[in-house]
C-alpha positions as CSV (number, residue, x, y, z in Angstrom):
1,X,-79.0,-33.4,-18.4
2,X,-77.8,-32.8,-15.0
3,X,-75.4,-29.9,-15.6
4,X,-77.8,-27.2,-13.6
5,X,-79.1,-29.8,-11.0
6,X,-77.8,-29.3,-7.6
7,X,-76.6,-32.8,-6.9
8,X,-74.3,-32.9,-3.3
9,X,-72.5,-36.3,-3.5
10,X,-71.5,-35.0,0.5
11,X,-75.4,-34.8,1.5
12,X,-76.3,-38.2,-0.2
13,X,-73.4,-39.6,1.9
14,X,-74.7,-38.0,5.0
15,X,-77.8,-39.1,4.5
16,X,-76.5,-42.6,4.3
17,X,-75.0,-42.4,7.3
18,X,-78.0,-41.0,9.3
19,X,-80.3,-43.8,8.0
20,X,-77.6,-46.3,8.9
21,X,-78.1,-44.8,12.4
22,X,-81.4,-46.3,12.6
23,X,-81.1,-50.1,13.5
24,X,-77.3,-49.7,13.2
25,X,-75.1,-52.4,14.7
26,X,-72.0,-53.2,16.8
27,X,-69.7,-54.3,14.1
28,X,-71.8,-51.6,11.6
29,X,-74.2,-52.7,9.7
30,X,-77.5,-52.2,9.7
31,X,-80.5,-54.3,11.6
32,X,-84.0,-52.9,9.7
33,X,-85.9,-55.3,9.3
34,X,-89.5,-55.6,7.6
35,X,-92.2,-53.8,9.9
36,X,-90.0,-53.8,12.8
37,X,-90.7,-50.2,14.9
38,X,-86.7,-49.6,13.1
39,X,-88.3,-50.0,10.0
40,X,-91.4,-47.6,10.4
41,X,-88.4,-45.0,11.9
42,X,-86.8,-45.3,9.1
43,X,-89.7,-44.8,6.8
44,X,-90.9,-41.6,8.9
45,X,-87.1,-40.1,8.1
46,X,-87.4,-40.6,4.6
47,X,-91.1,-39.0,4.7
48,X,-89.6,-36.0,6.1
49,X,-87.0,-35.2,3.9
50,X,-88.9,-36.3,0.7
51,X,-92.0,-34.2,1.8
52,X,-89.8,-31.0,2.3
53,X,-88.5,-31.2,-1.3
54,X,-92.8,-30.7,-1.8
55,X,-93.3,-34.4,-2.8
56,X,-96.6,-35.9,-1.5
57,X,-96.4,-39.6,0.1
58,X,-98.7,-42.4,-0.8
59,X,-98.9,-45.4,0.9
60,X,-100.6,-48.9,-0.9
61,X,-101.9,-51.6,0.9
62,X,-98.9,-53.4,1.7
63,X,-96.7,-50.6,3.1
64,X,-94.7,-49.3,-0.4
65,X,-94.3,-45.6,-0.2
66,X,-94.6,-43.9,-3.2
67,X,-93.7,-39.5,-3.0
68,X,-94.4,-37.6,-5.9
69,X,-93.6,-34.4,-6.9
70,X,-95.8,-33.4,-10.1
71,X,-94.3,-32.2,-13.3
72,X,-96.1,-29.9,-16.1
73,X,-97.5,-32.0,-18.0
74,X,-100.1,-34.5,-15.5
75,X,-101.0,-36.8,-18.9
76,X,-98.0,-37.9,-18.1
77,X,-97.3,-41.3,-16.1
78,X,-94.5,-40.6,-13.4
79,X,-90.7,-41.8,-14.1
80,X,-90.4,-43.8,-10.9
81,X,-87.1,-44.4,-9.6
82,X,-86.2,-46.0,-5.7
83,X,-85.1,-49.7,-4.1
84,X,-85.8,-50.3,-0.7
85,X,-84.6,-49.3,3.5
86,X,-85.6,-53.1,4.9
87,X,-81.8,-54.9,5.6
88,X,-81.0,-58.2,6.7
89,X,-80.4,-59.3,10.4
90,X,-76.7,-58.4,10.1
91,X,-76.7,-56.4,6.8
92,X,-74.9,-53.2,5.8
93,X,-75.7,-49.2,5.0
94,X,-75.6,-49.7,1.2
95,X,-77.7,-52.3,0.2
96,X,-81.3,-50.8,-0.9
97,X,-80.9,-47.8,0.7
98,X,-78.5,-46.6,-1.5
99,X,-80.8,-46.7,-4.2
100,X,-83.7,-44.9,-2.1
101,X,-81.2,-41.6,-0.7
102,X,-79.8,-41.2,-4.5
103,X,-83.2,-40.5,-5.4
104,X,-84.1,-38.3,-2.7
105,X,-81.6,-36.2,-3.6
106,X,-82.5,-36.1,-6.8
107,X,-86.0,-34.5,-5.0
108,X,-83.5,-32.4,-3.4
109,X,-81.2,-30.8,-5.9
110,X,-84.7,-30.5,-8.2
111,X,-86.8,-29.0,-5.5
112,X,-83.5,-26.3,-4.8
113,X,-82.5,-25.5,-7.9
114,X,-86.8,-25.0,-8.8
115,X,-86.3,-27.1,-12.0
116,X,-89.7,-28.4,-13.6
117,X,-89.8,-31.5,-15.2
118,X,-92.7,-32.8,-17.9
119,X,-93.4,-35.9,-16.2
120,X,-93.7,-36.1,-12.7
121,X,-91.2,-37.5,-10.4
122,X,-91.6,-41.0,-8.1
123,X,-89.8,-41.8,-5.3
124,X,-90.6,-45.7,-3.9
125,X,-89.7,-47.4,-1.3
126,X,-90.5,-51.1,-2.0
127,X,-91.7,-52.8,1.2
128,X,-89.8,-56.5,2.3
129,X,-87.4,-56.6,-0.7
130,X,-85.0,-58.8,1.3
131,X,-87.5,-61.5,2.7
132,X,-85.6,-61.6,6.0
133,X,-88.6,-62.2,8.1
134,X,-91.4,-62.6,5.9
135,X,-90.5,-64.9,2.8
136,X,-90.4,-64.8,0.1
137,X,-88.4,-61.6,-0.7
138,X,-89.5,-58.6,-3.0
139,X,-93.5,-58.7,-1.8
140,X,-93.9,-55.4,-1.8
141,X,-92.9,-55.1,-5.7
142,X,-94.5,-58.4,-6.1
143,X,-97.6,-57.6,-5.0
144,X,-97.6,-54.1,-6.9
145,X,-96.7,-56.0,-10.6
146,X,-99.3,-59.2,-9.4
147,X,-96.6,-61.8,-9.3
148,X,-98.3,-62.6,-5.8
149,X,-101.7,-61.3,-4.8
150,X,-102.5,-59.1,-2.0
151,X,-104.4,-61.7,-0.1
152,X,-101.5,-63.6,0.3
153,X,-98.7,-61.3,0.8
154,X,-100.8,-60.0,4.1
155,X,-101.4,-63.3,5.3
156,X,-97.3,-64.6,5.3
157,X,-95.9,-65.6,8.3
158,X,-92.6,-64.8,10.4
159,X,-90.7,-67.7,12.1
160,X,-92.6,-66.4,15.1
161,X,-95.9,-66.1,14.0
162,X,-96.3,-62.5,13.3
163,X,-98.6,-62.0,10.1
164,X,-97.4,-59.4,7.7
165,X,-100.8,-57.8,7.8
166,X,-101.3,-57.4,11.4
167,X,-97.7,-56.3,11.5
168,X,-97.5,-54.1,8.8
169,X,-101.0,-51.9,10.7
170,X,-99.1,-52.0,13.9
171,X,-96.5,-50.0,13.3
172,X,-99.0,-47.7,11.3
173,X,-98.0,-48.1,7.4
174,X,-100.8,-49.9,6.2
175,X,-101.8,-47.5,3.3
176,X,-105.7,-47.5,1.4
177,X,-104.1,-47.3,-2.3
178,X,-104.1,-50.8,-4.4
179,X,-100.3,-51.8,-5.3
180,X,-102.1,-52.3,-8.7
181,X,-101.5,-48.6,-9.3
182,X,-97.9,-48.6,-9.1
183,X,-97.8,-50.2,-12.7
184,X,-98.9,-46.9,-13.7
185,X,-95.6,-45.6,-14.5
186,X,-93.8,-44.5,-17.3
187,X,-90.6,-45.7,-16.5
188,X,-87.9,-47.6,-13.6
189,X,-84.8,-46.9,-12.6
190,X,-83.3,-48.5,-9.7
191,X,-79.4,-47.9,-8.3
192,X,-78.2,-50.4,-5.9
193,X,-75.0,-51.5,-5.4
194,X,-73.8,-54.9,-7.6
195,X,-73.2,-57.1,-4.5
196,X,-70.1,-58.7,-6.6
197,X,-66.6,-57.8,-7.6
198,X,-67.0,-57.4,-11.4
199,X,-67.1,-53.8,-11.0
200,X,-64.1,-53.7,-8.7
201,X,-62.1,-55.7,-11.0
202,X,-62.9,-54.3,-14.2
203,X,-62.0,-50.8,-12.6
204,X,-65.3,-49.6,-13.4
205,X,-67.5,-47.0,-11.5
206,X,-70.6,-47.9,-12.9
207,X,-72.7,-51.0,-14.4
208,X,-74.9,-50.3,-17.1
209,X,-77.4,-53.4,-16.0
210,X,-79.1,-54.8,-19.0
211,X,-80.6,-58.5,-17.7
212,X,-81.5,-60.3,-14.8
213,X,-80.6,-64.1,-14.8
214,X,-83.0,-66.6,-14.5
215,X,-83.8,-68.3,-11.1
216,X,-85.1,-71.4,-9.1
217,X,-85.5,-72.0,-5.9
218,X,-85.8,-75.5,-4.8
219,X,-86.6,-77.4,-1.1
220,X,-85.3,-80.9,-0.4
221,X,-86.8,-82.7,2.5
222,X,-84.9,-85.8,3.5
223,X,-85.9,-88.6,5.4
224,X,-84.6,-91.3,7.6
225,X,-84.2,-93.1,10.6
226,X,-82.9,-91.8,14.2
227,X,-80.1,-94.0,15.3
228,X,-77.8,-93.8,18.8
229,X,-74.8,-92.2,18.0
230,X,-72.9,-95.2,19.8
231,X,-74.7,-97.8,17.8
232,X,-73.2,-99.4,14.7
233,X,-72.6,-97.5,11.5
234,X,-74.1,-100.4,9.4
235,X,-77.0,-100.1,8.5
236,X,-77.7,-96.4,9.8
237,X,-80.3,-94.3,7.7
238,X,-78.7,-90.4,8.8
239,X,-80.7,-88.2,6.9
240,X,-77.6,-86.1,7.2
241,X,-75.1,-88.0,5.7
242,X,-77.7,-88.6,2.7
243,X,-77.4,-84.6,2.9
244,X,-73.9,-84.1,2.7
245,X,-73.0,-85.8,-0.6
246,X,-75.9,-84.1,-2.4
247,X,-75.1,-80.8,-1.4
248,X,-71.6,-81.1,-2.5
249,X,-73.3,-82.3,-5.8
250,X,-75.5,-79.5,-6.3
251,X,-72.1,-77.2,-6.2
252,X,-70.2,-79.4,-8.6
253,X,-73.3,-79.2,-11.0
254,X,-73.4,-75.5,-10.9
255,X,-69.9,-75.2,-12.2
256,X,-70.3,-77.9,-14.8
257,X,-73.2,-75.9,-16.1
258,X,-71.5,-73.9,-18.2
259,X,-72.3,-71.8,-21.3
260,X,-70.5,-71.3,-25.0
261,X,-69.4,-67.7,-23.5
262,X,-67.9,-69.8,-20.2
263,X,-70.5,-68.7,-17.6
264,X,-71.2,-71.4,-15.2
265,X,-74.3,-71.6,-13.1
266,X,-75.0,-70.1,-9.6
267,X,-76.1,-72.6,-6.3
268,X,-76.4,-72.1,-2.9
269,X,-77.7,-73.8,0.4
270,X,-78.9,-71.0,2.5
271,X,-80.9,-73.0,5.3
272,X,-80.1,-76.1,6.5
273,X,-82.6,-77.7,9.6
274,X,-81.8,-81.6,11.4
275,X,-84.2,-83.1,13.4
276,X,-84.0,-84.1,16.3
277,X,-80.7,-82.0,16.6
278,X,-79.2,-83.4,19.4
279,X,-75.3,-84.9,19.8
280,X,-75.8,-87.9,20.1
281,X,-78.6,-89.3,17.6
282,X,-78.6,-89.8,14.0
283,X,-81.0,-87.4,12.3
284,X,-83.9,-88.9,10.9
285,X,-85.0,-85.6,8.7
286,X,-82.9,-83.0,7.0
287,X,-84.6,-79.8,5.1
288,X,-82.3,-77.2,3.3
289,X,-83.1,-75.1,0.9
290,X,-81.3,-74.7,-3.0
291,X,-81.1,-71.7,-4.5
292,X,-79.9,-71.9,-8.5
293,X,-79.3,-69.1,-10.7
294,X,-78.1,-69.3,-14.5
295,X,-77.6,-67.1,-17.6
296,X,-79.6,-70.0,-20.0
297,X,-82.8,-70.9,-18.8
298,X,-82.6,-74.3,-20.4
299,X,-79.3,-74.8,-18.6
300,X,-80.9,-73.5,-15.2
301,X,-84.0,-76.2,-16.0
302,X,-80.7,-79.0,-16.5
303,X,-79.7,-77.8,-13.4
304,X,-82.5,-78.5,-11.7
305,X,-83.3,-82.4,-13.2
306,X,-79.3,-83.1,-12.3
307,X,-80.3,-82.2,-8.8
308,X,-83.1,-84.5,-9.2
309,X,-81.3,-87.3,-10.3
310,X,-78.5,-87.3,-8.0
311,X,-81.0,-87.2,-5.1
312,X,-82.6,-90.2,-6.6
313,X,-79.3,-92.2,-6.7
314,X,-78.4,-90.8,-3.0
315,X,-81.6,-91.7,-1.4
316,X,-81.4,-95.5,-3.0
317,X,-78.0,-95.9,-1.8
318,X,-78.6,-94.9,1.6
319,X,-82.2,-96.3,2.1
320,X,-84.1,-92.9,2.8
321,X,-86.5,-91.0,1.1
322,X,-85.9,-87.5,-0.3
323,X,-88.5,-84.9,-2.2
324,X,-86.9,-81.8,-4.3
325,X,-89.5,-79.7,-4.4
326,X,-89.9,-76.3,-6.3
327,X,-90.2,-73.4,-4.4
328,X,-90.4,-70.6,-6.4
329,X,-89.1,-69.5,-10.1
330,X,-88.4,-66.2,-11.4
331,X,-87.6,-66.1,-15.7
332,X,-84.9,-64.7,-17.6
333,X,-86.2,-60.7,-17.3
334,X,-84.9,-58.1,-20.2
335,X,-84.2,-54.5,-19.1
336,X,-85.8,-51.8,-21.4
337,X,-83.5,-51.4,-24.6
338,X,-84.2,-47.4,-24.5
339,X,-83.5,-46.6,-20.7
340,X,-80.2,-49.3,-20.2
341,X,-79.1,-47.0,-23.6
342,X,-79.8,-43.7,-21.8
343,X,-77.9,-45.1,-18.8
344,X,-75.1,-45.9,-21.2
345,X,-74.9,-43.2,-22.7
346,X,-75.4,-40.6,-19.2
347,X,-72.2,-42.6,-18.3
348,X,-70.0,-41.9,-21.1
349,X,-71.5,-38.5,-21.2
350,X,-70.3,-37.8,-16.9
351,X,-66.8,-39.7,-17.7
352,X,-67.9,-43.1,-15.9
353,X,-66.0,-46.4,-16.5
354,X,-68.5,-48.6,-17.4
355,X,-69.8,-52.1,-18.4
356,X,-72.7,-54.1,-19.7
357,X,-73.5,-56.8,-17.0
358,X,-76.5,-58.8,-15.8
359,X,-77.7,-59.4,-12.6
360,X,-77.4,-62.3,-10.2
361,X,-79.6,-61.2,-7.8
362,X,-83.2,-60.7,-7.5
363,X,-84.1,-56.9,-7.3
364,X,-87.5,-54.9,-6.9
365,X,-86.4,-53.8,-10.5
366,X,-87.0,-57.5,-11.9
367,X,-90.2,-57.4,-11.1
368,X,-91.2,-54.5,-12.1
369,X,-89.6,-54.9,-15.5
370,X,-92.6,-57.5,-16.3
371,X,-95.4,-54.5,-16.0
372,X,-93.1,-50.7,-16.8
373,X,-90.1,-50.2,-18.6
374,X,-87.1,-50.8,-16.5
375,X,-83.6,-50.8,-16.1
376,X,-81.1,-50.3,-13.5
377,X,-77.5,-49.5,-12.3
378,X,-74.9,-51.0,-10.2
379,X,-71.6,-48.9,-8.4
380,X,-69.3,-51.3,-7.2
381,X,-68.9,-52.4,-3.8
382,X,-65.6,-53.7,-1.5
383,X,-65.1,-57.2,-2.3
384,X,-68.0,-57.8,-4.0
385,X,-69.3,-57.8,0.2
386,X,-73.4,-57.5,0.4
387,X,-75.7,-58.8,3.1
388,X,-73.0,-58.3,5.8
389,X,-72.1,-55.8,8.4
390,X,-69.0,-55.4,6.7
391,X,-70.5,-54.0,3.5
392,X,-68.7,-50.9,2.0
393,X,-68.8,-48.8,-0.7
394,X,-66.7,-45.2,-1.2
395,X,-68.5,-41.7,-1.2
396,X,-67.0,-41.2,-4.9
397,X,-68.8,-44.6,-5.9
398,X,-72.2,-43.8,-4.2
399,X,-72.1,-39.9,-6.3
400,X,-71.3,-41.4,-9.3
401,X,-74.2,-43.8,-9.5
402,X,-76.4,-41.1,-8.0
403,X,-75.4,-38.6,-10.9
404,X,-76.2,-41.2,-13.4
405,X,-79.7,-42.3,-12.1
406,X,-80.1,-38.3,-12.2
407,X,-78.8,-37.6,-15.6
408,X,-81.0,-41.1,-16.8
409,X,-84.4,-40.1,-14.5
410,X,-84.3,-36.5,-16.4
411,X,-84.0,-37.8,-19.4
412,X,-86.6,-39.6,-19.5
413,X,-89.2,-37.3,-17.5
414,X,-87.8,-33.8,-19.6
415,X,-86.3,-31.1,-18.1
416,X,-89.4,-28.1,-18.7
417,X,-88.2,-25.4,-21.0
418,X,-88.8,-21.9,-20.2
């Protein structure tokens, strides 16, 4: 499909680099976060350069940023294709961004080459994928697909205070249109890089991404009593030591969870707070937060009552109290049979190494899979490195998943014939 489309694998690099400009660190990486003034310069970059390719931007009501360029046909829904330019506190180039440039230059080499395609063309950027300052992550999407509803995305708050709404209209990217119409797509296609090493390892350029893995997020609260730090051991109720044992559980379980094919679960502790955090007292209350992933739903849900259970034999043994409380859940989400086949087959078709895989990790793509036919693509990255500065990925890997979102967006919107 992409044969006579001007793709530059050089000007999607450079582009890379001059959005990595914007909030770009000492060691760097890339500091963009949500409806930060770096954010809203980054957004007004990617306005320009989408707009001169003669797309039009629309913004929603909770800052995602949809630019179209029509096609021939306007019965026909868009084929939407994008990620997002938010990044961690200390995050790198490639993460989201990736995914937004490789379409733009799909805009690009389209727009120079004056190609007309049936459906139209939709470029998003997805506001607060990562859920850096304002959790939970992926809102924009969210809100868009009605996992969460508008009322509540606007009202979330920082760790300072700072309400997504009132943030969002300062920095001037508070948009009329309802999210809602964003399900009005034909299609998905999202490129990001795979934030592991199976790629890497397996040699492969390119992942032909056919699941996302069940999730559940969990908080534990723990309470005890403060104690001097000079007073006897006997007796103590540290919240903290009650902590330590059960988060060294929580990894043991995850690797015992295992299924017939020999994939173990996924479980991390992200956040950890102590009160009264000082040197010399006890804690009396622990929170941390538990993040589980799994490949079996059923074996994620076992995951989760082991948890419980050893929490209940922790907090008897060391006389405190401890609550596991759900946080949020996202389900086992199928790709679109038809689009992860047109992926498949655009990467035999360009000469691309390439593997069937699932994903780990939450994307904009999961939840838009609930509402649109979806499916996305992974290029690998150094070490399986994401969320850090250190994040890296080659020029070669970045065109190759660029050319296949290109050769699978075409597809799927048709190339106009005469």
């Amino acid at each position: 499909m992409t044969t006579n489309v001007p793709l530059s694998g050089k000007r999607l690099w450079d582009s890379l680099m001059e959005m990595a400009r914007i909030g770009g660190t000492a060691k760097g990486g890339s500091n963009r976060q949500t409806l930060t003034d770096l954010d809203s310069e980054g957004r007004h970059l990617l306005q320009r350069w989408a707009e001169a390719t003669g797309a039009t931007l629309c913004v929603d009501r909770v800052g995602n940023m949809a630019l179209t360029r029509p096609g021939r046909d306007p019965s026909r829904k868009p084929v939407a294709f994008g990620s997002h330019l938010d990044t961690q506190p200390t995050g790198g180039k490639f993460d989201g961004v990736l995914g937004v440039l490789a379409g733009l230059e799909i805009l690009r080499a389209v727009h120079e080459a004056g190609i007309e395609t049936e459906a139209p063309l939709m470029l998003i950027n997805w506001t607060n994928e990562e859920g850096a300052r304002f959790s939970p992550p992926m809102m924009g999407s969210g809100a868009a697909m009605g996992i969460f509803t508008e009322a509540e995305v606007l009202a979330k708050q920082d760790s300072e205070g700072a309400v997504f709404g009132a943030e969002l209209a300062r920095i001037g990217w508070q948009g009329a249109t309802d999210p809602a119409a964003l399900r009005d797509v034909g299609a998905y296609v999202e490129l990001h890089i795979e934030q592991g090493k199976l790629l890497e390892d397996a040699g492969c350029e390119i992942g032909v991404v056919t699941h996302a893995l069940a999730q559940n997020w969990l908080e534990v609260t723990i309470e005890g009593e403060e104690a001097h730090g000079g007073s006897p051991m006997a007796g103590r109720r540290d919240a903290l030591m009650a902590a330590a044992p059960l988060i060294a559980a929580i990894e043991e379980i995850a690797l015992a969870s295992i299924t017939p094919a020999g994939d173990p679960g996924r479980a991390t502790v992200g956040r950890l707070t102590v009160y009264p955090d000082s040197r010399n007292i006890a804690p009396s209350r622990v929170w941390f937060s538990i993040d589980t992933r799994h490949h079996d739903p059923a074996l994620l849900a076992q995951m989760a009552e082991e948890i419980r259970a050893r929490a209940t034999g922790i907090a008897a043994a060391r006389g405190v109290r401890i609550e596991v409380a759900d946080f949020w859940y996202s389900p086992m989400t199928p790709f679109d049979p038809a689009l992860v086949g047109r992926v498949r087959d655009a990467a035999a078709r360009l000469g691309y190494r390439h593997m069937d895989m699932p994903t780990g990790i939450g994307h904009d793509a999961v939840y838009v899979a609930r509402q649109v036919p979806t499916t996305m693509i992974f290029c690998p990255c150094h070490g399986g490195l994401s969320h850090n500065e250190a994040e890296s990925i080659t020029p070669e890997w970045a065109e190759a998943g660029m050319r296949v979102l290109a050769d699978a967006v075409l597809a799927t919107a048709g190339v106009a014939k005469g």
